[in-house]
C-alpha positions as CSV (number, residue, x, y, z in Angstrom):
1,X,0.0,12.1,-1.8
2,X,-2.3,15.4,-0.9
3,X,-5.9,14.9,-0.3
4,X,-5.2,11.0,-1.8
5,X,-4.6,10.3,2.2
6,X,-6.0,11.7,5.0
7,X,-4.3,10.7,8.3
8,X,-6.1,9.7,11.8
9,X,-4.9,9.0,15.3
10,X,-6.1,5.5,16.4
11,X,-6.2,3.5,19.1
12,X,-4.5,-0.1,18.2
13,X,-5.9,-3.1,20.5
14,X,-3.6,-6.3,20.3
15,X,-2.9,-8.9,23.0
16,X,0.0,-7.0,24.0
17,X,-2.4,-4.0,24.7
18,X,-3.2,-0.4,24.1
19,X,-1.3,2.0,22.5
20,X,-2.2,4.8,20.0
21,X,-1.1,5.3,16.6
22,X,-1.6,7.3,13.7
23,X,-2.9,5.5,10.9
24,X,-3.4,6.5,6.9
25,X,-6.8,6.2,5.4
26,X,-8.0,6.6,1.9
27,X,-9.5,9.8,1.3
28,X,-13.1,9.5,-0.2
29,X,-14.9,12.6,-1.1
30,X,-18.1,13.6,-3.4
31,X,-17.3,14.7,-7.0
32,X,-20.1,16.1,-9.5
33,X,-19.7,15.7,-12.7
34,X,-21.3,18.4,-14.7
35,X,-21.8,18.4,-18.7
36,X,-22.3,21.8,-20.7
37,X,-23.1,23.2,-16.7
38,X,-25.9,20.6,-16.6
39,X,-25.1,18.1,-13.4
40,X,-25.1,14.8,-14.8
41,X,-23.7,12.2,-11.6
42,X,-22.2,12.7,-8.2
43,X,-19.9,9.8,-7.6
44,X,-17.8,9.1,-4.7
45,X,-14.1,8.8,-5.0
46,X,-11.0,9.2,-4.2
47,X,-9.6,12.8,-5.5
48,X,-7.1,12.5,-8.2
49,X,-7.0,11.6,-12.0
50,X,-10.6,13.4,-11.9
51,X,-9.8,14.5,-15.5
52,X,-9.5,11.4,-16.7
53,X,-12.1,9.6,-14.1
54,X,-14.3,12.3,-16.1
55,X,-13.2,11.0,-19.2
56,X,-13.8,7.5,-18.6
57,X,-17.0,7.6,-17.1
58,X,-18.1,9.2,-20.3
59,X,-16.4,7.3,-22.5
60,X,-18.2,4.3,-21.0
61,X,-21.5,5.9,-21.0
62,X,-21.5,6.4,-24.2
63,X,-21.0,10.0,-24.8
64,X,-17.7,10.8,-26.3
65,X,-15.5,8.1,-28.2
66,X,-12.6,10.2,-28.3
67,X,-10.7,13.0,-26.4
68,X,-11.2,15.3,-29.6
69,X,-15.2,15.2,-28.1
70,X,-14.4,17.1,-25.3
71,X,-13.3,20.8,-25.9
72,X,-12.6,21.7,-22.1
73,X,-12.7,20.2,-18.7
74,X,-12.5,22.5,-15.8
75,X,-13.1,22.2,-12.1
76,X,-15.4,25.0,-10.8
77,X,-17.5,26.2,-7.6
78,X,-17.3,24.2,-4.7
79,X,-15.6,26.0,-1.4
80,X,-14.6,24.0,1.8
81,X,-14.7,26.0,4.9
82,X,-11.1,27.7,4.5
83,X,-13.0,29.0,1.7
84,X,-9.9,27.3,-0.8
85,X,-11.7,25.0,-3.6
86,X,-12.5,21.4,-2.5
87,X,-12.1,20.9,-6.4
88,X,-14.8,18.3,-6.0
89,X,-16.8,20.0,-9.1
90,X,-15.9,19.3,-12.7
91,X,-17.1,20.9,-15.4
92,X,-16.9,19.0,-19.3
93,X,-17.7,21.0,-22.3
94,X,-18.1,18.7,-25.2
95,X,-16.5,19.7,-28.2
96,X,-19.7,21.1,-30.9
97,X,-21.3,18.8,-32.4
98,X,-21.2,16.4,-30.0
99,X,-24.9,15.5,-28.5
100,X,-25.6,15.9,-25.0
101,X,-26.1,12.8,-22.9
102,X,-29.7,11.7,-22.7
103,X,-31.5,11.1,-20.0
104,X,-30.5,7.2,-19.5
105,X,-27.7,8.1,-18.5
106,X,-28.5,10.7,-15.2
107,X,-28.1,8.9,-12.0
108,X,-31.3,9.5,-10.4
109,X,-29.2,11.1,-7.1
110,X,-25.8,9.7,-6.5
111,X,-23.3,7.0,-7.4
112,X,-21.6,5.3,-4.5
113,X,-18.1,4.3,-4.7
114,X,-18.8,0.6,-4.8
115,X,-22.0,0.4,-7.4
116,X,-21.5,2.5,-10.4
117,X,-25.0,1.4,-12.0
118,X,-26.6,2.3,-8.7
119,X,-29.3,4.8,-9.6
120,X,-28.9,4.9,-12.6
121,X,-32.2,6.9,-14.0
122,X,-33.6,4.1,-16.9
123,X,-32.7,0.5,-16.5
124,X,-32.8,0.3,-20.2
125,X,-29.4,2.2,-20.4
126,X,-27.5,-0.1,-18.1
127,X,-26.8,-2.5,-21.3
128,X,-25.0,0.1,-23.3
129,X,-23.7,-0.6,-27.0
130,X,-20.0,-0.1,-27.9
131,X,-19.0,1.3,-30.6
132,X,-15.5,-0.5,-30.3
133,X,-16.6,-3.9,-30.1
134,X,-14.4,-6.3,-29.1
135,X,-15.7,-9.6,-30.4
136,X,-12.9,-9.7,-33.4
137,X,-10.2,-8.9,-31.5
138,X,-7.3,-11.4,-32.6
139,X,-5.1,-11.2,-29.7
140,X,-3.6,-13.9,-28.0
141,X,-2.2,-14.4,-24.4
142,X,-0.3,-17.0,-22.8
143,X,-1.3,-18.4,-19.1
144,X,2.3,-17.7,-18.3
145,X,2.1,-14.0,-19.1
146,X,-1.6,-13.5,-17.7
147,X,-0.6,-15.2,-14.1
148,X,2.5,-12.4,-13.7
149,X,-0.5,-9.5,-13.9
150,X,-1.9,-9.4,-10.5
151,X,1.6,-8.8,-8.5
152,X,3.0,-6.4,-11.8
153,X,-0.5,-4.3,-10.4
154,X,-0.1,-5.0,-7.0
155,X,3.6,-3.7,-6.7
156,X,2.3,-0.6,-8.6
157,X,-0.4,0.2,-6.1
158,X,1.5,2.9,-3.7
159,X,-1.6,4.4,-2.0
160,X,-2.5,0.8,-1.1
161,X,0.5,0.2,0.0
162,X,-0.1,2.7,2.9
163,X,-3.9,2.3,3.3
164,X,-5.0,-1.0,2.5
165,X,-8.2,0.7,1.2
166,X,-8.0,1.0,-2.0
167,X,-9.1,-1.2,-5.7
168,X,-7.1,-1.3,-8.6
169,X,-7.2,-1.2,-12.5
170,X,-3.9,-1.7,-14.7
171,X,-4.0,-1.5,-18.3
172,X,-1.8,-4.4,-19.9
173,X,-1.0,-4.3,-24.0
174,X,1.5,-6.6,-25.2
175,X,2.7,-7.8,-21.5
176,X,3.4,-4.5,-20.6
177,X,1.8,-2.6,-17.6
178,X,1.0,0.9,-19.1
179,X,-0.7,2.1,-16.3
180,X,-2.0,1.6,-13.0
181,X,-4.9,3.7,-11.2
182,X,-6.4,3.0,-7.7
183,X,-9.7,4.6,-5.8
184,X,-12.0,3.6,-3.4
185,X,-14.7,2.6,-5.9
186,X,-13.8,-0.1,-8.3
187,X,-15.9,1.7,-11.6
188,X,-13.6,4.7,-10.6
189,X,-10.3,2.9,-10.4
190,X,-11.3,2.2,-14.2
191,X,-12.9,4.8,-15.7
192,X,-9.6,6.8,-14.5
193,X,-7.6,4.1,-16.3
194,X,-9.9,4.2,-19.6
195,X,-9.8,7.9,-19.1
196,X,-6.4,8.2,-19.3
197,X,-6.5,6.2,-22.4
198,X,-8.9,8.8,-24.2
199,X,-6.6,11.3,-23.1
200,X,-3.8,9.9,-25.3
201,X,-6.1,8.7,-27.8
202,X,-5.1,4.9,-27.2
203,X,-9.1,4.1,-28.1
204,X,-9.9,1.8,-29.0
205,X,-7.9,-0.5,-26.7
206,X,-7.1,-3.4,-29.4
207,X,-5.0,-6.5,-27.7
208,X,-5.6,-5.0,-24.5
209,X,-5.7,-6.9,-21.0
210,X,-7.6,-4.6,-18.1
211,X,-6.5,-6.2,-14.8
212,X,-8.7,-5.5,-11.7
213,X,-7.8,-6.2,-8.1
214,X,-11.1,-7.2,-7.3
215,X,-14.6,-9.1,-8.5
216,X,-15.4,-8.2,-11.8
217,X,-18.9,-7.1,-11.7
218,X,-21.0,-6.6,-14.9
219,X,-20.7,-2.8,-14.8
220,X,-16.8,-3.5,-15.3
221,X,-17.3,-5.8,-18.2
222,X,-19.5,-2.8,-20.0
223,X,-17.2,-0.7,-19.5
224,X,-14.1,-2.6,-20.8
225,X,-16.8,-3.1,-24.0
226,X,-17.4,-0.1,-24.4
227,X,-13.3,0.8,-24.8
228,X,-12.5,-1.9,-27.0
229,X,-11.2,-3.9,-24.5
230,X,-11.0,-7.9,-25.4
231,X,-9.9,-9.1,-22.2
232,X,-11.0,-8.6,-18.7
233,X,-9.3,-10.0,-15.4
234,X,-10.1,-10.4,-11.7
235,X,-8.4,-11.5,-9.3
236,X,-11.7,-12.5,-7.7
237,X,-15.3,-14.0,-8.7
238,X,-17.4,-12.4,-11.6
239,X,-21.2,-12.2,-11.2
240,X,-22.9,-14.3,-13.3
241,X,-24.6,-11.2,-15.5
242,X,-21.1,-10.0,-15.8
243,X,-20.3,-13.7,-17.2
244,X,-23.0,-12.9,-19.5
245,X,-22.7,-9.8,-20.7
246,X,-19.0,-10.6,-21.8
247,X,-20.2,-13.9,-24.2
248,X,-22.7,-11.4,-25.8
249,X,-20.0,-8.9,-26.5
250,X,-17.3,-11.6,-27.2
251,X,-14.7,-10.6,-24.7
252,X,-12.4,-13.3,-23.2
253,X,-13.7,-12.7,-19.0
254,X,-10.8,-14.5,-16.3
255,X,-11.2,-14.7,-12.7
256,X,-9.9,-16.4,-9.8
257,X,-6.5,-15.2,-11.3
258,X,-4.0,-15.7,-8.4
259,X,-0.8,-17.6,-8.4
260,X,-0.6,-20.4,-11.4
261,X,-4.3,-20.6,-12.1
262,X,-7.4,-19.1,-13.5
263,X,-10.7,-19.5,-14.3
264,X,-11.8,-18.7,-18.3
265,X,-15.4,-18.1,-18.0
266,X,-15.9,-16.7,-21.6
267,X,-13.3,-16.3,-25.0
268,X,-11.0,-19.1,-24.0
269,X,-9.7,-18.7,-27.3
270,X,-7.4,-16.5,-26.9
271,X,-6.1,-17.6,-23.5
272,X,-3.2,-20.0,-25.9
273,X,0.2,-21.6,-24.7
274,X,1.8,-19.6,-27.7
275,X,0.7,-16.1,-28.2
């Protein structure tokens, strides 16, 4: 798993007593994202799929609403003290043409890996619009097919396996599980998953289901608007802008998804008994 783990002795204190232990944690490390060599967000995460974490974040910024708006990504400067590349610097040249991103969307210093939004330079940029917008989506899914999501994710999450430190995002289409990313922040997990989609130019994700092992925040929901996504769901509770913010963009929002139930908060109509 490379730098995805990192692995530290610990002591384990039960009622049968003492003994020490080595145990696997989830690596978390800074990564700057740069834009034309301009620094645009530092975001923590979990190295791997940076690529396509790069990809998805701009994707869900609004920047680039394909992969052909990207000519190059590339990792760059950035030495640890071995002096080998931490390859926590990436580089994306966007294709020509394509306009820079403006200044809504700099992150005022960094991005933690639990709040994507967090300081986040204009408030007025948080509420981005799509270009993909979901709100006519026809899709359909059943309750029966929805309710076999969160243990098709959770049988796909390896580095959780060995962890237990690490969120989710899978990317259904037609009850298929396409594919599966995991990272320490939640936004991440995604933007590597929409990312990925860019990068084999899936975008617009028509009669797609992102499944997230978590809450679904309103950050979450914008992003899955800003892919095309129709529906979003969570294991756990959405917030109630996220709630919100999916009604205005007509996306069908689910939480509370575990074992035979569900909650529909929004777009109920397309949660049918015959898809």
């Amino acid at each position: 798993m490379g730098r995805v783990t990192v692995r530290r002795a610990v002591e384990r204190v039960s009622p049968s007593g003492r003994r020490r232990r080595v145990d696997a944690l989830a690596a978390e490390e800074p990564l700057e994202l740069r834009v034309n060599g301009k620094a645009l967000a530092v975001t923590m995460r979990t190295p791997g799929q940076d690529v396509e974490l790069a990809h998805g974040f701009l994707l869900s910024e609004g920047v680039i609403g394909a992969s052909e708006d990207i000519s190059i990504a590339r990792f760059c400067e950035g030495t640890g003290p071995d002096g080998m590349n931490t390859y926590n610097v990436l580089d994306i040249a966007l294709a020509e043409g394509v306009p820079p991103p403006d200044t809504g969307v700099e992150r005022n210093f960094y991005t933690t890996s639990s709040c994507g939004v967090c300081g986040k330079a204009a408030l007025d940029a948080v509420k981005l619009k799509t270009r993909y917008s979901p709100a006519l989506d026809p899709v359909r899914v059943t309750p029966e097919t929805l309710i076999g999501f969160p243990d098709a994710l959770r049988e796909r999450q390896k580095v959780f396996e060995s962890t237990g430190g690490l969120h989710a995002a899978g990317l259904f289409v037609n009850g298929e599980l396409l594919v599966v990313r995991e990272d320490v922040g939640r936004h991440n997990a995604v933007d590597k998953v929409l990312g990925w989609a860019v990068l084999q130019n899936l975008v617009p994700l028509h009669g797609a289901v992102l499944m997230v092992s978590g809450r679904a925040s309103f950050e979450l929901v914008q992003k899955s608007a800003m892919a095309g996504i129709p529906v979003l769901a969570a294991v756990s509770a959405p917030s109630s802008l996220a709630v919100e913010l999916a009604e205005e963009q007509g996306m069908t929002l689910i939480g509370f998804l575990r074992g035979d139930s569900m909650n529909v908060y929004t777009g109920g109509e397309r949660v049918v008994e015959t898809a």
